[in-house]
C-alpha positions in Angstrom: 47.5 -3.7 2.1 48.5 -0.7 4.0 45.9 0.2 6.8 43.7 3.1 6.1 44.1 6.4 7.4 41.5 7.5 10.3 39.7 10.7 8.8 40.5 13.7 11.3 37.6 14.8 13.5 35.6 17.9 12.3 35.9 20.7 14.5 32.3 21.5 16.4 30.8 24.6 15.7 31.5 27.6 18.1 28.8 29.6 19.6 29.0 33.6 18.6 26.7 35.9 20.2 23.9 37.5 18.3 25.1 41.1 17.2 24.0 43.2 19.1 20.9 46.4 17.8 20.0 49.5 18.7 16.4 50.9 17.9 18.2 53.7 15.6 19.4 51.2 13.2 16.8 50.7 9.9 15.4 47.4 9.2 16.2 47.9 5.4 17.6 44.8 3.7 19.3 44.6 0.3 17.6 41.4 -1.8 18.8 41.3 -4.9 17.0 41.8 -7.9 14.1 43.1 -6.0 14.4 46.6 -7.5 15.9 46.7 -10.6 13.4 48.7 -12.1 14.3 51.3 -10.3 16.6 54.3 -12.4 20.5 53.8 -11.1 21.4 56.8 -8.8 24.5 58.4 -10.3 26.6 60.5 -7.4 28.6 63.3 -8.7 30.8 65.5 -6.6 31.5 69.0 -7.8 35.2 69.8 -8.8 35.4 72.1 -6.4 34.8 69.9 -3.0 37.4 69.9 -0.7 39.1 66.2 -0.5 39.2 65.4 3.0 40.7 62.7 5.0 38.8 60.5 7.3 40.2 62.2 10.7 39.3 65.8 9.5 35.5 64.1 8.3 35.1 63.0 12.0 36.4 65.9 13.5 33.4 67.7 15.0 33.2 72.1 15.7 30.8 73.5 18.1 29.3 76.2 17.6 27.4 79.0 20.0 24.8 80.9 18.9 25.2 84.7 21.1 22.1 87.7 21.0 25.1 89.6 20.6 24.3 92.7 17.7 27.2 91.4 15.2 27.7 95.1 13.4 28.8 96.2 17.1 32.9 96.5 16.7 35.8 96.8 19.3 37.2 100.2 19.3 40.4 101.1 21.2 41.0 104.4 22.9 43.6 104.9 25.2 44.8 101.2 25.3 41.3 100.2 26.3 38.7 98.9 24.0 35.1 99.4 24.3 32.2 97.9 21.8 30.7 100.9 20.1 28.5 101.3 17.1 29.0 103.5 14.0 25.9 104.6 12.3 25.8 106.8 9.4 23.7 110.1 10.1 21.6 111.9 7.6 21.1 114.9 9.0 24.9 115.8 9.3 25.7 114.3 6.8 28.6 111.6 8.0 29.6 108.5 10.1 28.9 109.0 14.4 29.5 107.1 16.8 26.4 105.4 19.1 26.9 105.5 22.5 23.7 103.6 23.3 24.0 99.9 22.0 21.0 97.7 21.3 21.4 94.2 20.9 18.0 93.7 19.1 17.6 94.3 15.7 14.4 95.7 14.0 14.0 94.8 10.4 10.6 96.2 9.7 8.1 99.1 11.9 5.2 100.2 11.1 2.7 103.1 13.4 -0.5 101.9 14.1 -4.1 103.5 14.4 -5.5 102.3 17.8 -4.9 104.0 20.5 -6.2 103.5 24.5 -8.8 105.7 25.8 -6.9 105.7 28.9 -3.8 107.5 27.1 -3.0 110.8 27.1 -2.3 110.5 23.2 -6.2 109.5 23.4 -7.0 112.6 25.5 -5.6 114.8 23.4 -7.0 113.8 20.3 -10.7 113.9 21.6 -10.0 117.7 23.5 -9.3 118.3 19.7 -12.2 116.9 18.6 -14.2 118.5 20.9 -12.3 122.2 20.3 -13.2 121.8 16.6 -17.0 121.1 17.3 -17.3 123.9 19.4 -16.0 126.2 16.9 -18.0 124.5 13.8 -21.1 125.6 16.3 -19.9 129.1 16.8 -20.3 129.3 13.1 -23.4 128.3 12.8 -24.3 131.0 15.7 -23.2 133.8 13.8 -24.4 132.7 10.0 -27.4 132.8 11.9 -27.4 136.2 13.9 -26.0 138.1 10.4 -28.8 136.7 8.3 -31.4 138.4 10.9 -34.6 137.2 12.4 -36.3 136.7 8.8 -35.2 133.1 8.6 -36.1 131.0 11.3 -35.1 127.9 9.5 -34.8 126.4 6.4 -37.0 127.8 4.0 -39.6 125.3 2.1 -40.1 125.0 -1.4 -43.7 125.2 -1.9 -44.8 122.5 -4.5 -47.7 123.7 -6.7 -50.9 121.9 -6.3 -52.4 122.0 -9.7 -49.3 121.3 -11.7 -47.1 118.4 -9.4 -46.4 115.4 -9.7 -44.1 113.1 -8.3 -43.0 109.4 -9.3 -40.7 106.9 -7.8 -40.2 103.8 -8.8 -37.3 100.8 -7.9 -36.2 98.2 -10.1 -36.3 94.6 -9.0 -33.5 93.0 -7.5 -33.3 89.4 -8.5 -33.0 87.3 -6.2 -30.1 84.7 -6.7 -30.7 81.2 -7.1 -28.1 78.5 -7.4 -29.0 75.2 -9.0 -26.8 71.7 -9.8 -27.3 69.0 -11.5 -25.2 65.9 -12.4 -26.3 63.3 -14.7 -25.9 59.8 -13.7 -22.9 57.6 -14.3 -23.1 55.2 -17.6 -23.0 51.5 -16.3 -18.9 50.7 -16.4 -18.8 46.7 -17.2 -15.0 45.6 -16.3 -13.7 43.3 -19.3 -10.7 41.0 -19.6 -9.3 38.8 -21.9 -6.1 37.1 -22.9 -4.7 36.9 -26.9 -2.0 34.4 -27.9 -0.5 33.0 -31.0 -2.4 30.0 -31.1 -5.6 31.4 -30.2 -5.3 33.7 -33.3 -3.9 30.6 -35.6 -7.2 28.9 -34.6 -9.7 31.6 -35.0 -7.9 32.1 -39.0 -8.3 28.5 -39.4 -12.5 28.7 -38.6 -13.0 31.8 -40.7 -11.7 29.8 -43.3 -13.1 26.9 -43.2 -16.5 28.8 -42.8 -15.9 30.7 -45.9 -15.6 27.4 -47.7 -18.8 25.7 -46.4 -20.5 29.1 -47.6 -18.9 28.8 -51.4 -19.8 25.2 -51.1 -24.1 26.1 -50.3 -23.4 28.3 -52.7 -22.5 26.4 -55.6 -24.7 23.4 -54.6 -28.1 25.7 -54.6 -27.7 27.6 -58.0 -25.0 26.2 -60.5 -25.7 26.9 -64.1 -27.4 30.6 -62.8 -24.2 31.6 -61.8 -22.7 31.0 -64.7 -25.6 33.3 -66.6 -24.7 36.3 -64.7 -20.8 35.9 -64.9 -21.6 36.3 -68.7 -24.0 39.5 -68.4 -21.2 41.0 -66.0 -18.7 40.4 -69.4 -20.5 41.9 -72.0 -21.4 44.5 -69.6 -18.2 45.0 -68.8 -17.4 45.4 -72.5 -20.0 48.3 -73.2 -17.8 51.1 -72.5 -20.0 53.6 -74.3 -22.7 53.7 -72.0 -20.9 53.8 -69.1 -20.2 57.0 -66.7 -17.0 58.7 -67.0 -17.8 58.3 -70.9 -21.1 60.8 -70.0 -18.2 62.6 -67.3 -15.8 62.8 -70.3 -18.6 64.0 -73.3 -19.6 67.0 -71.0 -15.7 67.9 -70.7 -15.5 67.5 -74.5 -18.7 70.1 -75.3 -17.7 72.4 -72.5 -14.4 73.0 -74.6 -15.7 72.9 -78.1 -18.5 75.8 -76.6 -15.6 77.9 -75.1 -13.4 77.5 -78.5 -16.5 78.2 -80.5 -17.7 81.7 -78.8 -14.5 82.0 -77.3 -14.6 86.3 -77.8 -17.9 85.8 -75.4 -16.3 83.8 -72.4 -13.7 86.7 -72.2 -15.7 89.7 -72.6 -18.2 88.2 -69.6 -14.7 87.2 -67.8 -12.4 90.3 -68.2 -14.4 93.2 -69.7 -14.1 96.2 -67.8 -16.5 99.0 -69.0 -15.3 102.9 -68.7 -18.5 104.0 -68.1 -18.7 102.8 -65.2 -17.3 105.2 -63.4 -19.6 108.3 -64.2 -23.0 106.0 -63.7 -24.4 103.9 -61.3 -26.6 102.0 -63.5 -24.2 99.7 -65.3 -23.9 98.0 -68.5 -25.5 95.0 -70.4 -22.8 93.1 -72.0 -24.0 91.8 -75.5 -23.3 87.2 -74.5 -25.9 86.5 -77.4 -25.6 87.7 -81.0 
């Protein structure tokens, strides 16, 4: 026999280095299975995106943000340009140039009400005040000096003694009162149970067989009695003349042979309309009975 062939050595296992983390990196793992539950997300780029290669994806822009006033424009006079501002004036009625250029922007002002006491806005306003009281008193000076030396003050109405009387009176002001209540809780009882097939097959199977064990007491306590009564049920069963929708069909029977009978009656207390009535207020007795 041919000697065997000497199986080659397996190569031993070389060493690789752990891969390296950073702390930015998310410790999110994908196990399948685990969320299948979950709805499938479904991308869907607009027709309108720009396709882009990877290079101009990674290519990165900077951009500056400036307190610059963008509406300022370059305007060129005499081969030099300047930043100027247009604005559009309402008083003559066109466009004119702004010689002074503010670089903030006010979107909303609004005067206020306060002013210091140490302004001279606040000076101003109380020499007015006090201008206007002086004059107001002036007034008063001469209403007084023209109406003479009669009236030295407000005149009193004299109230007559024997014939006054006076009354005041306030109504109450409830006082208001809050007031809760809650009513207690019913007891909650936590319940569990557990229904299978068998359990259902079984519980069919006792009902039945206590059904049976009834029938069986049953039969064994009163025999021939039982018999008796299924025999009154048959003849009672055959008396159909005594029974109630015979009554339920008799009354329907005389009702119709009534109406047929004084059938000139039923209509006149149904449908007749007496002329009469519309020059008296006492009515009509309609003749039902001859």
């Amino acid at each position: 026999m041919p000697p065997k062939k000497k199986k080659a050595a397996e190569p031993e296992p070389v060493a690789v280095a752990a891969p390296e983390t950073s702390g930015e990196e998310s410790n999110e793992r994908y196990v399948p299975g685990a969320n299948d539950w979950e709805p499938a997300k479904i991308y869907v780029r607009p027709k309108e995106q720009l396709q882009l290669s990877d290079k101009e994806l990674k290519e990165e822009f900077t951009r500056i943000l400036k307190a610059d006033n963008p509406e300022v424009c370059l305007r060129g006079e005499h081969g030099v340009k300047q930043k100027t501002l247009i604005r559009f004036s309402h008083k003559e009625k066109c466009y004119k140039v702004d010689g002074t250029i503010e670089q903030a922007e006010v979107h909303f002002a609004q005067e206020g009400i306060l002013l210091d006491v140490k302004s001279d806005e606040a000076k101003k306003q109380k020499e007015k005040e006090d201008d206007e009281k002086a004059a107001q008193a002036r007034q008063i000076e001469l209403a007084h000096q023209e109406g003479g030396d009669g009236g030295d003050g407000d005149e009193t109405n004299l109230r007559n003694q024997f014939n006054f009387s006076e009354r005041a009176s306030q109504t109450l002001n409830n006082a208001l009162r809050e007031r809760g209540t809650m009513t207690e809780p019913p007891p909650s009882v936590e319940y569990s149970s557990q229904c299978t097939q068998w359990e259902m097959y079984d519980a069919y199977m006792e009902d039945l067989e206590r059904k049976k064990e009834l029938e069986g007491k049953k039969s064994k306590k009163g025999g021939a009695p039982k018999k008796a009564t299924n025999q009154a049920q048959q003849k009672g069963s055959e008396d159909v003349v005594h029974t109630a929708a015979m009554a339920h069909a008799a009354k329907i029977l005389e009702r119709m042979c009534n109406q047929n009978t004084f059938s000139d009656v039923t209509e006149d207390f149904k449908f007749w309309e007496d002329q009469s009535d519309l020059y008296r207020d006492e009515g009509t007795l309609l003749p039902l009975w001859r």
